[in-house]
N, CA, C and O atoms as a DFTB+ gen file, in Angstrom:
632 C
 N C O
     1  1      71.965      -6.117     -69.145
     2  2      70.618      -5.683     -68.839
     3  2      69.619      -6.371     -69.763
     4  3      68.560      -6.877     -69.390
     5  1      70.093      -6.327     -71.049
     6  2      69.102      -6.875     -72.169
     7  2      69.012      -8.698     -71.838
     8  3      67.932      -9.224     -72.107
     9  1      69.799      -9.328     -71.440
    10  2      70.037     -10.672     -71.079
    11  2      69.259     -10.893     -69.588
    12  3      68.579     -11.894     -69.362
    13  1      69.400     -10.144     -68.915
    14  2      68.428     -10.529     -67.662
    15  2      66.896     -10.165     -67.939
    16  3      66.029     -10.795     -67.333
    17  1      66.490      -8.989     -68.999
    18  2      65.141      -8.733     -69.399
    19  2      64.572      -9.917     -70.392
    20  3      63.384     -10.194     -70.230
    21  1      65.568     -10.922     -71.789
    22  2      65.045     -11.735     -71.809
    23  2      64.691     -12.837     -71.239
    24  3      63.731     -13.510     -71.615
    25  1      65.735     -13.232     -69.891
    26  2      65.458     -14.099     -69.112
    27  2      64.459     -13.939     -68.543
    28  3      63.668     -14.856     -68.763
    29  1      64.005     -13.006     -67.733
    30  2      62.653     -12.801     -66.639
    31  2      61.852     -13.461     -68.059
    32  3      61.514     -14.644     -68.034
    33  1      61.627     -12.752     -69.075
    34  2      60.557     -12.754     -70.251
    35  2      60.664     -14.357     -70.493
    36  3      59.630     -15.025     -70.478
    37  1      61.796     -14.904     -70.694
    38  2      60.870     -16.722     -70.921
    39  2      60.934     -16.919     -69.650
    40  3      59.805     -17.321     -69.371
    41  1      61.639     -16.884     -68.555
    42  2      60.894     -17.691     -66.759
    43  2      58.806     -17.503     -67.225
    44  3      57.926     -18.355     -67.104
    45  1      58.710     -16.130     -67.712
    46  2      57.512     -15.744     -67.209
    47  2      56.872     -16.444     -68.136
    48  3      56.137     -17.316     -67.672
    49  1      56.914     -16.332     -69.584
    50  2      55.941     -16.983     -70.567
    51  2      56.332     -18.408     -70.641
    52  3      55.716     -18.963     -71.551
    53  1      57.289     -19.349     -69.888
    54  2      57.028     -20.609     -69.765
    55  2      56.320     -21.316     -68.236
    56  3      55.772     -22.413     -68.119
    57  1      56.521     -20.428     -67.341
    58  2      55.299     -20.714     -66.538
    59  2      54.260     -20.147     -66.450
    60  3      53.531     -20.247     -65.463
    61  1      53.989     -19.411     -67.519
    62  2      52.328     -19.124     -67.926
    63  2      51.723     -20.264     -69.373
    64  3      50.602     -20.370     -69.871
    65  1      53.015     -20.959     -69.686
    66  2      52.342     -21.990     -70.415
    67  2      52.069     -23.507     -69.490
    68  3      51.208     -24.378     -69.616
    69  1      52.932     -23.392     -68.774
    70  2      53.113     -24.624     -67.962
    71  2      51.533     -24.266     -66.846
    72  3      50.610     -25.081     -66.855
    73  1      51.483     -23.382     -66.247
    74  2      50.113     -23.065     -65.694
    75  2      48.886     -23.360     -66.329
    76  3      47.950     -23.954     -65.794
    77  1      48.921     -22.878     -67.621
    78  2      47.912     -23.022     -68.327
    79  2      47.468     -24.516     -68.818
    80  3      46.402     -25.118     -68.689
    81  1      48.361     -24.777     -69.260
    82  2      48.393     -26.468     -69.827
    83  2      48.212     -27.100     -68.510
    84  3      47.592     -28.046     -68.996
    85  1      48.224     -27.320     -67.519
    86  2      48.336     -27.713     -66.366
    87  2      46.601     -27.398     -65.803
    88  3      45.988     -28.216     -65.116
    89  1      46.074     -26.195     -66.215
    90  2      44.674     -26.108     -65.938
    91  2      43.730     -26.771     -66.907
    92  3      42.636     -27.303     -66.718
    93  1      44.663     -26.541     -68.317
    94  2      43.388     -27.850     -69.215
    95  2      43.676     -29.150     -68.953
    96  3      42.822     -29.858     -69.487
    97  1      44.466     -29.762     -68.393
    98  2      44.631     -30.831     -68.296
    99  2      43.985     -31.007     -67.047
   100  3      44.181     -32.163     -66.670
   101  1      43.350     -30.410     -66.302
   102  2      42.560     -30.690     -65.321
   103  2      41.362     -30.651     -65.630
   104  3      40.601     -31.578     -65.351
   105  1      41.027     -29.699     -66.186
   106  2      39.509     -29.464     -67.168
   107  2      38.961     -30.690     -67.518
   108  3      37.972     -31.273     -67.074
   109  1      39.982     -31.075     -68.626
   110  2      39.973     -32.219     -69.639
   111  2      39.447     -33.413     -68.642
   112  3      38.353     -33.973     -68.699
   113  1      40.587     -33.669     -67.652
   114  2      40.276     -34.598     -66.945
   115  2      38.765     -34.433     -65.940
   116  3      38.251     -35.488     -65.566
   117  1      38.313     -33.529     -65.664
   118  2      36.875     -33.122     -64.641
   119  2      35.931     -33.658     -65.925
   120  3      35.236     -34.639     -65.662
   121  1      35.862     -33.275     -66.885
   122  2      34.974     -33.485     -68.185
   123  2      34.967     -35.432     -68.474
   124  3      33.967     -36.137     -68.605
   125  1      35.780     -35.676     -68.489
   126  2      36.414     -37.597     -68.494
   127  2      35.160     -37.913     -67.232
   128  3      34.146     -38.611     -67.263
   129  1      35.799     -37.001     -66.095
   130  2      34.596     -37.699     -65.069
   131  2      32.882     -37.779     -64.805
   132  3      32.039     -38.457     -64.217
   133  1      33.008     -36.691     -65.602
   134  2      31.344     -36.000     -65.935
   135  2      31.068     -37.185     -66.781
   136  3      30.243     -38.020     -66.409
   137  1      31.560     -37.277     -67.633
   138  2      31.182     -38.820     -68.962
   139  2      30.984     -39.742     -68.062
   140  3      29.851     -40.092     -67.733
   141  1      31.987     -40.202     -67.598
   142  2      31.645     -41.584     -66.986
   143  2      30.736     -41.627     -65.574
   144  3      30.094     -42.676     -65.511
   145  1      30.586     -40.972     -64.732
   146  2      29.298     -40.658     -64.042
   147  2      27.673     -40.417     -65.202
   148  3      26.538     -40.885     -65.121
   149  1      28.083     -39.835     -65.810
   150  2      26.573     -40.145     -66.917
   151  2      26.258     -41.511     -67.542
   152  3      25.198     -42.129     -67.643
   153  1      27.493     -41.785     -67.924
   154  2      27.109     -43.391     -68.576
   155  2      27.040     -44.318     -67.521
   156  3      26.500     -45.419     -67.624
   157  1      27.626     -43.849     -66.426
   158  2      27.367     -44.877     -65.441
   159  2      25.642     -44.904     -64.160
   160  3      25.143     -45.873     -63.588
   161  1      25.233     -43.518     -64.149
   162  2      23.794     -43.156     -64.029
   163  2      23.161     -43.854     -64.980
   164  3      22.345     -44.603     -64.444
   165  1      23.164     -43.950     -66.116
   166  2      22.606     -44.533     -67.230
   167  2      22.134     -46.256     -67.074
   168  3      21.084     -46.859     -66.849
   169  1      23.216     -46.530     -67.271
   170  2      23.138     -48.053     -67.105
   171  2      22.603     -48.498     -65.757
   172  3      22.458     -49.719     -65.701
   173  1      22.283     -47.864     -64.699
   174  2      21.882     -48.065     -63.393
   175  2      20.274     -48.068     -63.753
   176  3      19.519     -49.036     -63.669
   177  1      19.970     -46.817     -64.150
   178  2      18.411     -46.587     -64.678
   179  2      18.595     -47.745     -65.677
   180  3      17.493     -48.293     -65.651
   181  1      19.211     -48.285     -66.364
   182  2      18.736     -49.688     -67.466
   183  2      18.891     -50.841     -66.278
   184  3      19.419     -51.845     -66.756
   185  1      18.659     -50.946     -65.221
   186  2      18.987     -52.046     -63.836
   187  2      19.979     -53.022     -64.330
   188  3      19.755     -54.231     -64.367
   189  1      21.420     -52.297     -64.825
   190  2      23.042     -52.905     -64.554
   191  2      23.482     -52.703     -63.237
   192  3      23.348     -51.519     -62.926
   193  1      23.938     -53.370     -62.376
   194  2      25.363     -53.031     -61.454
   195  2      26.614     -52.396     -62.275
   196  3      26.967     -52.682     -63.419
   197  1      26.917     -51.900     -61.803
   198  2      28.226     -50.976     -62.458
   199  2      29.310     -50.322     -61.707
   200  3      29.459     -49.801     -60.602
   201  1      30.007     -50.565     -62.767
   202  2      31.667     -50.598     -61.681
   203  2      32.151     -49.711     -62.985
   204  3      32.126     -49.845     -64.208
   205  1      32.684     -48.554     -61.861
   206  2      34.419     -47.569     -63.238
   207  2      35.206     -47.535     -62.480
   208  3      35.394     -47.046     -61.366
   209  1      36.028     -48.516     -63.658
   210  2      37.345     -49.012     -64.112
   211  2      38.106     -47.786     -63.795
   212  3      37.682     -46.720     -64.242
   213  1      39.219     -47.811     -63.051
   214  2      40.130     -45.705     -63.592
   215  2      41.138     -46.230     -64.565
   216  3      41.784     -47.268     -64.713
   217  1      41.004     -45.105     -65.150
   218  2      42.509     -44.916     -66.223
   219  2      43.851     -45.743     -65.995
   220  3      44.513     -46.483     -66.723
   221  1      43.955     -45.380     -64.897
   222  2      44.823     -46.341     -64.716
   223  2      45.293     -47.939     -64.423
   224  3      46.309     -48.529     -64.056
   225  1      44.087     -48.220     -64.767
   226  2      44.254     -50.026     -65.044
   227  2      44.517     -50.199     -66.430
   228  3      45.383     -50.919     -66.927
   229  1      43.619     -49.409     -67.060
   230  2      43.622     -49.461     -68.575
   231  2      44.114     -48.396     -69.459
   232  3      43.572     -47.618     -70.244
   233  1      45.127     -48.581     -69.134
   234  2      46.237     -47.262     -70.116
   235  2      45.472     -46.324     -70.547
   236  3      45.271     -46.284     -71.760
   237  1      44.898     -45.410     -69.748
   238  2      44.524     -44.116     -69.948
   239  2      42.785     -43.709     -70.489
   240  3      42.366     -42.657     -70.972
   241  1      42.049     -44.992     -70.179
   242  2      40.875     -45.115     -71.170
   243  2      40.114     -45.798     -70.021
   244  3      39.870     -46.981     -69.787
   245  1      39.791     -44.536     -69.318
   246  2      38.900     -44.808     -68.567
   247  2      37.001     -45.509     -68.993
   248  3      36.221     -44.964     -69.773
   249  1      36.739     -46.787     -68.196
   250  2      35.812     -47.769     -68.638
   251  2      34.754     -47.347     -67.748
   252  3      34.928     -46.477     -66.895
   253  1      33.599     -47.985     -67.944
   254  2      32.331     -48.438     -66.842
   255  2      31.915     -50.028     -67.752
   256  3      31.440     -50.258     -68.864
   257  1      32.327     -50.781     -66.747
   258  2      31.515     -51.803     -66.492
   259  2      30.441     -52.097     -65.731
   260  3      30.323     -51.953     -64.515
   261  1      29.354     -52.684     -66.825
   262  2      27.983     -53.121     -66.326
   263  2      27.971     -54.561     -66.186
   264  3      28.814     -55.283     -66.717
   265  1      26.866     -55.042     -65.361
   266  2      26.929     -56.393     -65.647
   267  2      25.130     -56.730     -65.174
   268  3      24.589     -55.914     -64.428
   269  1      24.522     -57.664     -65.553
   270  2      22.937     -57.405     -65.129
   271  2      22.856     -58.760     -65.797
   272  3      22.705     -58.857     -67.015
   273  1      23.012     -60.368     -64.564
   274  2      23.130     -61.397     -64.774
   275  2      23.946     -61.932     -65.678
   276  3      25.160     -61.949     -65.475
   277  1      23.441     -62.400     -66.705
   278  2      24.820     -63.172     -67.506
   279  2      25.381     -62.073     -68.791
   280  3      26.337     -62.277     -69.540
   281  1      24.557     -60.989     -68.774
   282  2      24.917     -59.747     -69.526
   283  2      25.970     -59.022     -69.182
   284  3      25.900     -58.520     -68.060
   285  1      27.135     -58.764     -69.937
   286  2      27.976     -57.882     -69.368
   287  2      28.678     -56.609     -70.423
   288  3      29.366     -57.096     -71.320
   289  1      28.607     -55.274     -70.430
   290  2      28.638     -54.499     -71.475
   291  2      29.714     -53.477     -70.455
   292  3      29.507     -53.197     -69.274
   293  1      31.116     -52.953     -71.464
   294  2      32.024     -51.892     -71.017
   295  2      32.062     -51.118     -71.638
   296  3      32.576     -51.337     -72.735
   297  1      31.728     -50.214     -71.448
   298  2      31.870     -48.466     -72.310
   299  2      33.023     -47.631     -71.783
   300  3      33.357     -47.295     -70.647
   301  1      33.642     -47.356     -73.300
   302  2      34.745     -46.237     -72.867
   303  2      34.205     -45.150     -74.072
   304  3      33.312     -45.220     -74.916
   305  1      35.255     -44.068     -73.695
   306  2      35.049     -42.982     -74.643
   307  2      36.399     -43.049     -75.323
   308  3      37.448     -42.929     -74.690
   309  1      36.333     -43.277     -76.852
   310  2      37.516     -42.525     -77.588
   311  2      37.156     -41.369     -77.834
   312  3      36.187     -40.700     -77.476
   313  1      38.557     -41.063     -78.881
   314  2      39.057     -40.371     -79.422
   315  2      37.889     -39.804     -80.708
   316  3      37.050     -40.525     -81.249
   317  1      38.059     -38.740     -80.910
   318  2      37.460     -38.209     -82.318
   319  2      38.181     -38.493     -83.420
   320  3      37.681     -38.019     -84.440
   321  1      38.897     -38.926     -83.534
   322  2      39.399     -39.532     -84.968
   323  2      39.766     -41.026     -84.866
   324  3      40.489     -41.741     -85.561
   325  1      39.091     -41.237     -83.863
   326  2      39.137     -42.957     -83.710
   327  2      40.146     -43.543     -83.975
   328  3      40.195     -44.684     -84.434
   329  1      41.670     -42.378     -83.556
   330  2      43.210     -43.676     -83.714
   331  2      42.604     -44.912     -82.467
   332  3      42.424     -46.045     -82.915
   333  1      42.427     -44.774     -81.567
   334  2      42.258     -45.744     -80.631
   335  2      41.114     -47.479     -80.562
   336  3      40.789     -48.404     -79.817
   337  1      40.958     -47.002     -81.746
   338  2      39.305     -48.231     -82.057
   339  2      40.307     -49.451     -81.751
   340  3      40.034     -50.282     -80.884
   341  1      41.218     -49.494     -82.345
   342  2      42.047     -50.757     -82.548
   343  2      42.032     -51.084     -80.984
   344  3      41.148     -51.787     -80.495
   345  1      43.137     -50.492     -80.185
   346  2      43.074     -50.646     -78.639
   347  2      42.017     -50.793     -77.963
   348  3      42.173     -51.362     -76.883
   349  1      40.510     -50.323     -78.358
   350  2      39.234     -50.719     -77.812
   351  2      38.795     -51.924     -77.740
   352  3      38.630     -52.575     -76.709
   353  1      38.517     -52.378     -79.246
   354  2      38.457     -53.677     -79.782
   355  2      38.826     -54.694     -78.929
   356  3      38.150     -55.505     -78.296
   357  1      40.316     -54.467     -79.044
   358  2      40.970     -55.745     -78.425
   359  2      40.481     -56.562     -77.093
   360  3      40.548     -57.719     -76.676
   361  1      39.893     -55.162     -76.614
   362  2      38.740     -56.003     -75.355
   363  2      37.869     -56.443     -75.485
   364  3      37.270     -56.662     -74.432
   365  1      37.296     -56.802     -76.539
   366  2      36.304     -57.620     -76.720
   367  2      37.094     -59.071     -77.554
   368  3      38.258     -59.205     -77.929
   369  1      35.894     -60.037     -77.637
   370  2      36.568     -61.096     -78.159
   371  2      35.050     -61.373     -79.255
   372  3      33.967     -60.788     -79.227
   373  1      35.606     -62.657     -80.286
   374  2      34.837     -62.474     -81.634
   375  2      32.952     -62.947     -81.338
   376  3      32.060     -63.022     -82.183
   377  1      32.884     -63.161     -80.023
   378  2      31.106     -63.197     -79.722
   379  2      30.750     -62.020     -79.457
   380  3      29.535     -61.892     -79.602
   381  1      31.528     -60.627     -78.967
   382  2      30.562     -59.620     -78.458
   383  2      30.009     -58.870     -79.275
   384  3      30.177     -59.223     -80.442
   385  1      29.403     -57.953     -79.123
   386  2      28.327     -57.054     -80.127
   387  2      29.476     -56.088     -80.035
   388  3      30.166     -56.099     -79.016
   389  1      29.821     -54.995     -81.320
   390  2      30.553     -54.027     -80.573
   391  2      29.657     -52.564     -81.335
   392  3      28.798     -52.846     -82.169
   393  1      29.807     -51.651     -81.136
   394  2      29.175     -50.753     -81.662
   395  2      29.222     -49.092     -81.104
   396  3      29.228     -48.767     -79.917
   397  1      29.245     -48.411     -81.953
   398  2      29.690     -46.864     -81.245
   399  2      28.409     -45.911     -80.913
   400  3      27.404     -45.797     -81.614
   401  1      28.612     -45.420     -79.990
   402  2      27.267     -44.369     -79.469
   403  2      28.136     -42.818     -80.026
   404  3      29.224     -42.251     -79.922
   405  1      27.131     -42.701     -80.497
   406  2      27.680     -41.099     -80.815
   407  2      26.609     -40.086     -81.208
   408  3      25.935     -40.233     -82.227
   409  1      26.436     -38.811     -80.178
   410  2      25.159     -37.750     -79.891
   411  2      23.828     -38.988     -80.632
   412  3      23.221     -38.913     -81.700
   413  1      23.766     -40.018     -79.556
   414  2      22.396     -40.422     -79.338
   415  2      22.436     -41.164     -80.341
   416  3      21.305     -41.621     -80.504
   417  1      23.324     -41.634     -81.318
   418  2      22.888     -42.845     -81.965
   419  2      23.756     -43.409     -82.229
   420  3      24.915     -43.000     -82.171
   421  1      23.126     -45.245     -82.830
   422  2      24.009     -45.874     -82.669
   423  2      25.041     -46.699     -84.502
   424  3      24.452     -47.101     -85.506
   425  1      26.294     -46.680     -84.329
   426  2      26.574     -46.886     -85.490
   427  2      27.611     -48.200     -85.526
   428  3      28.443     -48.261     -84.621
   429  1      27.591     -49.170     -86.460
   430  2      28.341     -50.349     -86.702
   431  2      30.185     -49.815     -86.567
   432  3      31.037     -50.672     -86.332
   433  1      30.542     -48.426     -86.743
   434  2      31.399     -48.392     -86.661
   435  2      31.578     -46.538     -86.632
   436  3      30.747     -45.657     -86.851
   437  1      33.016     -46.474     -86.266
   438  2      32.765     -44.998     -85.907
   439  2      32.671     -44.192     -86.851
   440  3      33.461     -44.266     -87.792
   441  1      31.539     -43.107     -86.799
   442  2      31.412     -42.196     -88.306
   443  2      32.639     -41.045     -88.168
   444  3      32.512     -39.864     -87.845
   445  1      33.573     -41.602     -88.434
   446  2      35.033     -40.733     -88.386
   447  2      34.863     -38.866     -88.744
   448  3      35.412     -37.915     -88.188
   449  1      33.915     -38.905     -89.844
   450  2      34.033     -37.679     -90.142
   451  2      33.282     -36.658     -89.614
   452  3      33.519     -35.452     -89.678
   453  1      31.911     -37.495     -88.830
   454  2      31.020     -36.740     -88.084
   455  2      31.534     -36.183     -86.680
   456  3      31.299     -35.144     -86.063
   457  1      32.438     -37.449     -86.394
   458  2      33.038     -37.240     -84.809
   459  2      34.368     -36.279     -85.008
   460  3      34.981     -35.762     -84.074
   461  1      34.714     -36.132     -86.504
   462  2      36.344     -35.122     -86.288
   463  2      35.482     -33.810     -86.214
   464  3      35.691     -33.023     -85.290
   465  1      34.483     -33.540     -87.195
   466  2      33.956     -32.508     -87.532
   467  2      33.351     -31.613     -86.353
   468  3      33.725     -30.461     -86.134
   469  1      32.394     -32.269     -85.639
   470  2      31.779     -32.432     -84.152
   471  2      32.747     -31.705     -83.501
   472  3      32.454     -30.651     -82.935
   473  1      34.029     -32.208     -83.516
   474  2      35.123     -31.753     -81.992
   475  2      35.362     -30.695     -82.781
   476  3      34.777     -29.695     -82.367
   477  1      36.128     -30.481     -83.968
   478  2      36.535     -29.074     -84.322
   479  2      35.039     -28.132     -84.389
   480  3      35.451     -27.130     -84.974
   481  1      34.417     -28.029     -84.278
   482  2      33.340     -27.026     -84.331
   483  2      33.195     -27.313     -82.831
   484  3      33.051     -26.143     -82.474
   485  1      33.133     -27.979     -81.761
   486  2      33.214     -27.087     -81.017
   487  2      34.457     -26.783     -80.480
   488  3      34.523     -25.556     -80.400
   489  1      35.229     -27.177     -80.172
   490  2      36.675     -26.160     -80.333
   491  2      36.802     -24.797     -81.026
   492  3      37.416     -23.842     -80.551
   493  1      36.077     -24.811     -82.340
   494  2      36.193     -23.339     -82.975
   495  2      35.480     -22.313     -81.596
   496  3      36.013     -21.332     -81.078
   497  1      34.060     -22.960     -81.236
   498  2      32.951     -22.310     -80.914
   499  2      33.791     -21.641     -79.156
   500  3      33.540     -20.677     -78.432
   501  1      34.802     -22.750     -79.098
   502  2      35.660     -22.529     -77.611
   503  2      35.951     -21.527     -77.690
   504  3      35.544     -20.593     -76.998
   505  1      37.068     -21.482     -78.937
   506  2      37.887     -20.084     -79.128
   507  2      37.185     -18.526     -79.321
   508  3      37.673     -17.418     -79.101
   509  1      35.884     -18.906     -79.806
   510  2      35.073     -17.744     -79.958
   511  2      34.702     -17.358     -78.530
   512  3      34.107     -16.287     -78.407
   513  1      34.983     -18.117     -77.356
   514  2      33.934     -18.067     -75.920
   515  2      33.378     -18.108     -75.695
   516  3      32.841     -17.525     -74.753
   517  1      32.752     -19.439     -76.928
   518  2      31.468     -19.631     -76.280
   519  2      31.290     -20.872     -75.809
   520  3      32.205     -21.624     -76.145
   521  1      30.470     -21.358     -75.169
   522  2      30.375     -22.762     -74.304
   523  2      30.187     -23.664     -75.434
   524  3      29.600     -23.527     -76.508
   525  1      30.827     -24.602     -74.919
   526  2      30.468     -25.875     -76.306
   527  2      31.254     -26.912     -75.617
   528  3      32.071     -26.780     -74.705
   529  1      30.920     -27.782     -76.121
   530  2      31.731     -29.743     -75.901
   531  2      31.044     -30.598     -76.966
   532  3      29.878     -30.782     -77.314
   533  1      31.988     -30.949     -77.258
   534  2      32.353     -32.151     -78.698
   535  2      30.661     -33.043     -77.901
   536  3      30.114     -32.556     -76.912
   537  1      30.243     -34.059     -78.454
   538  2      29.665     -35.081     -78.536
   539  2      30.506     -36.386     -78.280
   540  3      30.989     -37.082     -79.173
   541  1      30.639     -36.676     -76.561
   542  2      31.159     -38.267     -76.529
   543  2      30.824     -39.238     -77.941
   544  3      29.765     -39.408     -78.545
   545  1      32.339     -39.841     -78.203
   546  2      32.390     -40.723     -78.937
   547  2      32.073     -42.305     -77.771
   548  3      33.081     -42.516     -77.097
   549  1      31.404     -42.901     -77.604
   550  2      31.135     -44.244     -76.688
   551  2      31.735     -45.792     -77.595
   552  3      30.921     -45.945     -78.505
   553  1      32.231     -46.318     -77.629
   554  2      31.981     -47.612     -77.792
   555  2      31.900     -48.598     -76.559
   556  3      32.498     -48.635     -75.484
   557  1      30.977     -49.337     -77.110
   558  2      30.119     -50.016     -76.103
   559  2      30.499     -51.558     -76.712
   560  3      30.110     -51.944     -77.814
   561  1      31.321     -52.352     -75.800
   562  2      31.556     -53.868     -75.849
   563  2      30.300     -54.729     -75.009
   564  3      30.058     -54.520     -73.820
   565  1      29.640     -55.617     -75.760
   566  2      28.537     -56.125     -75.025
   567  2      28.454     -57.997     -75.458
   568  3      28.807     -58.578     -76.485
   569  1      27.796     -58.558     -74.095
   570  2      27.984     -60.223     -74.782
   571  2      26.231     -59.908     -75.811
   572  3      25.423     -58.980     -75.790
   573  1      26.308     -61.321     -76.649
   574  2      25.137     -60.801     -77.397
   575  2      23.964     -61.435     -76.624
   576  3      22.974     -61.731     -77.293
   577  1      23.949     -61.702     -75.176
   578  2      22.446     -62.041     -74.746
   579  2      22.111     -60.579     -74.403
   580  3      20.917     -60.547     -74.105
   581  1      22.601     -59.492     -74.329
   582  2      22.268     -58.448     -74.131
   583  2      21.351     -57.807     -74.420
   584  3      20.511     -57.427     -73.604
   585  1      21.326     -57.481     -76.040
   586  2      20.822     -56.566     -76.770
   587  2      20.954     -55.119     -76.104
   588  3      20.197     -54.425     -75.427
   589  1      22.138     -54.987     -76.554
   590  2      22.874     -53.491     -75.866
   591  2      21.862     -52.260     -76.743
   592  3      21.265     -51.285     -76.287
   593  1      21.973     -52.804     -78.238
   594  2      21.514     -52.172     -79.006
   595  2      20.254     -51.075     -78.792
   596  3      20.225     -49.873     -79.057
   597  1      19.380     -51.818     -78.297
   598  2      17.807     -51.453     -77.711
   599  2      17.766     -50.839     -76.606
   600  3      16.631     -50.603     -76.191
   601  1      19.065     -50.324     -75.663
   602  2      19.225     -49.531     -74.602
   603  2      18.992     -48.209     -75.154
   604  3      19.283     -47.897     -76.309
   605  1      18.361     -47.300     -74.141
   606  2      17.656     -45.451     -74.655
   607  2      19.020     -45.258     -74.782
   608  3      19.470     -44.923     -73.686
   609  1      20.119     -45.337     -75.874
   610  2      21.111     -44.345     -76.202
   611  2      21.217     -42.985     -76.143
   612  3      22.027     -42.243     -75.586
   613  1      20.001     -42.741     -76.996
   614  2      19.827     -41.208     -76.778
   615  2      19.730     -40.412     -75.726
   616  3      19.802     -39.184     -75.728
   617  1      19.519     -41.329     -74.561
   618  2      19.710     -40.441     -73.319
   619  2      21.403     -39.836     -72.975
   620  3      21.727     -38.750     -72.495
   621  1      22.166     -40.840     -73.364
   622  2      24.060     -40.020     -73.250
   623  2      23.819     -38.371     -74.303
   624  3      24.129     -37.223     -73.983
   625  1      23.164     -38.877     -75.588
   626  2      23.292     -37.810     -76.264
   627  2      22.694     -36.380     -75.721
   628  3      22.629     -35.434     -76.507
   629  1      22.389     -36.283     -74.767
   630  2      21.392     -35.377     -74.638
   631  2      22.775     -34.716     -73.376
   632  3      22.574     -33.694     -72.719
């Protein structure tokens, strides 16, 4: 009796984890799409053509490519602790501008501690129930006839 009551008891609390994890991972992913529909509205209002890349061309790091004549600039979103800069990088080559957008401004490189800090506060603010989302981390690969730089950034931040 005691052996069939712990059985029902993990069937039940491993497909209430598997459910659950299964709904943030959909979340997670609806939120990925919200980003890249904004940055990609964005660059339209800066008069780019623009194309998103899916995840799945590019191992999991979903892009928007712009292009607006001989200008061509790709934005993805990392990570908050920026393991991934390295893998970003590599798409660019040693002429492009590279540079990170983060809540509306722009920095030579990622401010690691602003962007870890950022996600855990709002994660705390999650667990409390209350509404919150981290601040997209952006890096933005651009050729340098661009001047990516001088694009309204602050409009993602908002």
């Amino acid at each position: 009796m005691l052996k069939g009551f712990v059985a029902t008891l993990l069937v039940l609390t491993l497909g209430w984890k598997l459910a659950v994890h299964h709904d943030n991972l959909q979340e997670a992913h609806g939120k990925e799409v919200v980003v890249q529909d904004k940055i990609a509205r964005f660059l339209v209002r800066e008069h780019f053509k623009v194309a998103v890349i899916p995840e799945e061309t590019t191992t999991n790091m979903p892009m928007v490519q712009a292009t607006a004549g001989a200008c061509r600039i790709l934005v993805t979103k990392s990570s908050s602790d920026g393991a991934d800069r390295d893998r970003i990088r590599s798409y660019s080559n040693a002429a492009d501008i590279v540079f990170v957008v983060f809540a509306g401004r722009i920095y030579a490189e990622q401010p690691t501690l602003l962007t870890v800090l950022d996600y855990l506060w709002a994660k705390f603010q999650g667990q409390l129930g209350l509404e919150a989302e981290a601040s997209p981390v952006l890096y933005v690969i651009a050729t340098p006839n661009c001047d990516a730089e001088r694009l309204a950034w602050l409009e993602l931040g908002q």
